[in-house]
N, C-alpha and C positions, 0 to 999 in steps of 0.2 A: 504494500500500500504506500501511496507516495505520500510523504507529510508534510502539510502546509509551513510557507515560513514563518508563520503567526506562533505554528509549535514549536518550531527548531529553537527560536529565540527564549519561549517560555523555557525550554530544557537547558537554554545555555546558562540563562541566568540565575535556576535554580542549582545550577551545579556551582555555579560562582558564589552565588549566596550560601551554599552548602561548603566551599573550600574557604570561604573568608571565616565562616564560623568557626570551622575546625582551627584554623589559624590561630584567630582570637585564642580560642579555647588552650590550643598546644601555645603561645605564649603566655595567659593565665599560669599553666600548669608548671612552664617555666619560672617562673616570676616568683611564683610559692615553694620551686626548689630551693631558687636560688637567694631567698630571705639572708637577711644577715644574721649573724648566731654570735650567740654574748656569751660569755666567762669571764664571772670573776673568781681570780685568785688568790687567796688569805693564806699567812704563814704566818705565826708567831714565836720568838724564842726567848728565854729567859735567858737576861745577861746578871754580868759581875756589878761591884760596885765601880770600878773602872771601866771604862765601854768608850772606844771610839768609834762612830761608823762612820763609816766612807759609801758618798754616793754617787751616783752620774744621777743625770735627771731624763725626764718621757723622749724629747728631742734628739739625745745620744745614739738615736735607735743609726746603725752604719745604713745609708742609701749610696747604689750603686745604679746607674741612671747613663740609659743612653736613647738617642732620637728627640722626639719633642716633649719637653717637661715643661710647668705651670707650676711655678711654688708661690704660695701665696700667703702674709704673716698677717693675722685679724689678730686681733684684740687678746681672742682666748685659744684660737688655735693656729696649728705649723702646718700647712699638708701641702700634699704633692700632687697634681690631675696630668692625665696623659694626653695621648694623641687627641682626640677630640673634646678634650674638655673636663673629663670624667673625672672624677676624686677618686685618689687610688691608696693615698696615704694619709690619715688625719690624726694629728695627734696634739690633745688636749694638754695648753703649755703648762693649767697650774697643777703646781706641785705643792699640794696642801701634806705640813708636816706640823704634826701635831706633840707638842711635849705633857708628858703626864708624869705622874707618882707611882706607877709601876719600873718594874726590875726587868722589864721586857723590850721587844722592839717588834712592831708588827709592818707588815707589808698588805698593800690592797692592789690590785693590779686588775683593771678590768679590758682585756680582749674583744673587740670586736670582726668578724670576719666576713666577708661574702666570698665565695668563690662558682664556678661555673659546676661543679660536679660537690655537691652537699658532703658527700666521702671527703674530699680533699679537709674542707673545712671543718668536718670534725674531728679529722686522724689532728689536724692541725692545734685544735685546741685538745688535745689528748697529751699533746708531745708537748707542750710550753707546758714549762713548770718556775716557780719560784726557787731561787738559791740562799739563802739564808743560812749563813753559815758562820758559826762561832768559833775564833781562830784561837789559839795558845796565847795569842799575847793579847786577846782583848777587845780583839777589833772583829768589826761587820763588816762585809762587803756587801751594798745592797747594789743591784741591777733592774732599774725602773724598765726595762724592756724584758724581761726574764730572760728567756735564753732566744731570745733575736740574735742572730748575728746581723744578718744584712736583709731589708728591702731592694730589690731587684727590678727593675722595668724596663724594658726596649719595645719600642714601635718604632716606624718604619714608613715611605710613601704607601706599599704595597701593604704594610703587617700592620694588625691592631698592637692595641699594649698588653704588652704580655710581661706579667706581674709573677711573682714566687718571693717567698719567703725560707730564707737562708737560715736553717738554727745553728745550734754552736756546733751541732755533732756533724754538721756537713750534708746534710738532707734537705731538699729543695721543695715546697711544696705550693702550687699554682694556687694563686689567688685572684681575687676582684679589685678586693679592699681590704683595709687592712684598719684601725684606731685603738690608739693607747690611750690609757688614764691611770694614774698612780697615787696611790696615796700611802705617808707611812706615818707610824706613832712613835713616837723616840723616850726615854726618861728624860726627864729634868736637866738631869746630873752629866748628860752623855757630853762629848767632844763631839763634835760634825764636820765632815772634809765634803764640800761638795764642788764637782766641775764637771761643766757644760761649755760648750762652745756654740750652739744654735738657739735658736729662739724659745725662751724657757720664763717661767710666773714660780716665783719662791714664795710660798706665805707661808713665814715661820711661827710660833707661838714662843712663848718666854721659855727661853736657856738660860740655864745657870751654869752650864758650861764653857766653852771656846767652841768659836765657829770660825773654820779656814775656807775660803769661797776661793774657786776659780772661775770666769763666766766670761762670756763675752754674748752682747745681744740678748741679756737677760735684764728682767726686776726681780729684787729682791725686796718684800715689805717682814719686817720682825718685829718682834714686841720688844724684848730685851735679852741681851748677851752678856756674858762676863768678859773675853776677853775676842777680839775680831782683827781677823787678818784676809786683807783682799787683794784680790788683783783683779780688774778689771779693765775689759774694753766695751764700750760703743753700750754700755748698760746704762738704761735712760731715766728709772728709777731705782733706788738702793737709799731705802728710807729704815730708821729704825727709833723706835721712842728712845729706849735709853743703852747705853754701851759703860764698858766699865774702863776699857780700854780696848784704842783700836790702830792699825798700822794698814793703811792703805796707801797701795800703788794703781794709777787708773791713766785712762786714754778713754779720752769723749765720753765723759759720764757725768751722771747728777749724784751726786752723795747726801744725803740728807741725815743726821745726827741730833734729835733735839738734847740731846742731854751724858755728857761725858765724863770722866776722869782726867783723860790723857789721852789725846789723839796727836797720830803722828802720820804726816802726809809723803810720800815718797823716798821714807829712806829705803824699800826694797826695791828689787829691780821687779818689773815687771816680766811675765813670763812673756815668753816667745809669742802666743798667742795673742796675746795683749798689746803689744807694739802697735804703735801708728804706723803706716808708712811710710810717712811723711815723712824724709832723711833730717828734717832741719827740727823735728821734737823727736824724731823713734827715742832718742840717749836718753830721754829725762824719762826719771820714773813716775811723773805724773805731770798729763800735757792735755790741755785743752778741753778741759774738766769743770764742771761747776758742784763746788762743797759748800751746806749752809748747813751750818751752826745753832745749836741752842746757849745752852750754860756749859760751858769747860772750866776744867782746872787749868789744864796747859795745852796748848797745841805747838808741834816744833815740825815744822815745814823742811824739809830736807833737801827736794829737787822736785821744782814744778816751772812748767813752763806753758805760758797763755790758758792760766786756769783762772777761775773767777771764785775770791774765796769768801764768802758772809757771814759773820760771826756775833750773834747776838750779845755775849757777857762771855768773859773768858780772861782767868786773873796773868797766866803769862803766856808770854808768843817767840818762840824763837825760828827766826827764816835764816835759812844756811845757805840756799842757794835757790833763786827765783830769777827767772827771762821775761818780762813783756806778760807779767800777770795782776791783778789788780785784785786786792785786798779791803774787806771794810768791813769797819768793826764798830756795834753802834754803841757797848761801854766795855775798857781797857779798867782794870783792874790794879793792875802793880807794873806789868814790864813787857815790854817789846823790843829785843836785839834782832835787829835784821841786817844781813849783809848781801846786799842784791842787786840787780839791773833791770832799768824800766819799770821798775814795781811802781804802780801808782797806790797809796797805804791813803786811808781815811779813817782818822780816829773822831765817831760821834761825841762820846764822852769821854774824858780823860777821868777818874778819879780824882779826888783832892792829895788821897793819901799814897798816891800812885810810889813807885818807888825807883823806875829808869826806864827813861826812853833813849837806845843809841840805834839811827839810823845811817848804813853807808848805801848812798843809791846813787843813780846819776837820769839823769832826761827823764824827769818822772815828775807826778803830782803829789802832794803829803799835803794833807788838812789834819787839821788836829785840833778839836774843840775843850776848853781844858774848863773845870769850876772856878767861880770867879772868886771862891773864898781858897783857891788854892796857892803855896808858896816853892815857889823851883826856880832852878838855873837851867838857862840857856846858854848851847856851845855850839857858834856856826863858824867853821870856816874859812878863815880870812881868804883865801881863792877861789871858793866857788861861787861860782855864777848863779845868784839866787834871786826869783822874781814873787814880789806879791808879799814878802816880808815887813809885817809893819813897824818898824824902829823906834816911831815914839813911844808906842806902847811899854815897853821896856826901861830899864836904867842899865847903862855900862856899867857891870860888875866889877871884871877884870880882864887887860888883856896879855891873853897867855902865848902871845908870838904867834904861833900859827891861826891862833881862834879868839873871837872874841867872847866873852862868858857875861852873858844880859841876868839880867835878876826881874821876878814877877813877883811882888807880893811883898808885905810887908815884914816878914819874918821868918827867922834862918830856917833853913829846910833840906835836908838830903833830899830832896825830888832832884833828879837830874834830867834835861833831854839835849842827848847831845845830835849832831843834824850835821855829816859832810855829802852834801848830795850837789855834783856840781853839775850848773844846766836845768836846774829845779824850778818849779812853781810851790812856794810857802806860803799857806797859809794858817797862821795859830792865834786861836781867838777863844 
């Protein structure tokens, strides 16, 4: 029988409308294989009375990367998308570290995976595990990635992105996606060594220990520390309420401090990492940096160059060696020796009961606001070229050959400020 083409078409389209559904239906059914699958990982160990641990942070994870990559740095997260777009790597920067009144130290590690064969991704969270391991002499080593070795990705004109997960044992397993999250509980009491070189969120809670930081392209926010040593680069915030004592070396960073002991600004070198490249600061061990200040005892300045330093109250200040960086402090306490170049120094408040001011500088600006019921000698220079000094203000004390020695106030006083800074702008009011 011959069939009209009224029918041929009806048959065509119900086969079409019957192959688009199965379609639909077989990517459905895809789509439900292919869910993403979570694991978290918890391990706890009781430690000593002494405990250092040492950590890396979520970011550490090694990426080995070829063809077209897309990394992208938000707020709260680090990830990696491939060839067309796709998120292949995400990994959640904060790193919430919590200190408690246990003799323990706990790990939380949460895994997320998609991959194209469900098997893949479950053998996958099967085989990551937590290392947690308590050494002879005291120390943790914790690993925010568990046993990741590497993330892997190539694509290509012709090839999609083709992803695997590298563990420590040398087994490669195909993946989609991949996102890390880490969180650990620490004692009180512990010592912390933590370093990072990639894009990383530190929210520490109050230590009563020491904290050694390594970081670059990290924040670090803490509550309070005993004793802090840094080295940093290109870390945008690194705030902490209170520090007992601290030795930081840095490169393009914000340091924030409201409340100190003793802080000491680049007597260490900074690590290889850390380095600017800039040939005319890499030498200084702190360059191009801004530190603001709460209440200090002492800060002593060892080697910075074009850093910008803010100092609310702080009773002494000693600068060793400073290039083209600029200082201000809005009340001086007892004493500031500085011996430097281009430092431009602004003292808000001088004390009354202040005890020595000696500055050597040259082509720089010094302000220096002093109380008006205060009594000191002045010591400038008989050679250097000083502008914006006001002479009447003063009485010639005595002149000592090279300097002349002015007197403020009505009665004898050990305050001293002695001032050879030639090519200067002075002003002290």
């Amino acid at each position: 029988m011959k069939k009209s083409s009224l029918h041929i078409q009806s048959t065509l389209l119900l086969k079409f409308n019957t192959g688009v559904a199965l379609m639909y239906c077989l990517l459905f059914a895809q789509s439900i294989l292919n869910a993403q699958i979570s694991k978290t990982y918890v391990e706890e160990i009781s430690v000593g009375k002494q405990v250092e641990i040492l950590s890396n942070v979520p970011s550490s994870i090694g990426v080995n990367v070829s063809g077209t990559v897309t990394t992208n740095n938000t707020k709260n997260r680090y990830s990696l998308s491939g060839k067309n777009g796709d998120l292949r790597l995400n990994v959640l920067k904060d790193l919430l570290i919590e200190t408690w009144d246990k003799a323990m130290v706990r790990q939380e590690t949460k895994i997320t995976v998609n991959s194209n064969d469900d098997n893949d991704a479950i053998r996958l969270l099967a085989l990551m595990k937590i290392k947690l391991v308590n050494g002879p002499d005291g120390r943790i080593d914790i690993d925010c990635n568990l046993n990741i070795d590497l993330f892997k990705m190539k694509n290509g004109w012709f090839r999609s992105d083709d992803c695997t997960i590298q563990l420590e044992s040398g087994e490669n397993i195909s993946i989609n996606y991949l996102e890390l999250e880490t969180k650990l509980f620490i004692p009180k009491y512990a010592n912390l060594n933590l370093k990072g070189n990639k894009h990383c969120i530190i929210r520490l809670g109050e230590l009563d220990g020491d904290l050694d930081v390594e970081m670059k392209y990290a924040e670090i926010y803490g509550v309070s520390v005993n004793n802090l040593r840094a080295s940093l680069r290109s870390c945008y915030n690194v705030i902490f309420e209170s520090v007992e004592n601290a030795d930081i070396s840095s490169s393009n960073s914000y340091v924030k401090i409201d409340k100190a002991n003793i802080i000491s600004i680049g007597s260490q070198s900074l690590n290889d990492a850390c380095k600017l490249a800039n040939p005319k600061y890499m030498r200084s061990n702190s360059a191009q940096s801004k530190y603001k200040f709460g209440q200090l005892n002492t800060l002593q300045i060892s080697d910075s160059a074009n850093d910008e330093i803010v100092i609310n109250e702080v009773d002494n200040l000693i600068m060793k060696s400073s290039n083209f960086s600029n200082l201000e402090i809005n009340k001086l306490r007892k004493s500031l020796i500085a011996d430097v170049k281009n430092t431009d120094i602004s003292i808000g408040n001088l004390d009354k009961d202040f005890s020595e001011i000696n500055i050597t500088n040259a082509l720089s600006t010094i302000e220096i606001s002093t109380d008006k019921a205060s009594n000191y000698l002045l010591s400038l220079a008989k050679d250097n070229l000083i502008e914006g000094f006001d002479e009447a203000k003063f009485s010639l004390y005595a002149d000592e050959g090279l300097n002349n020695v002015y007197r403020f106030g009505s009665k004898v006083s050990n305050s001293t400020i002695t001032l050879n800074c030639d090519r200067c702008k002075f002003t002290i009011y």
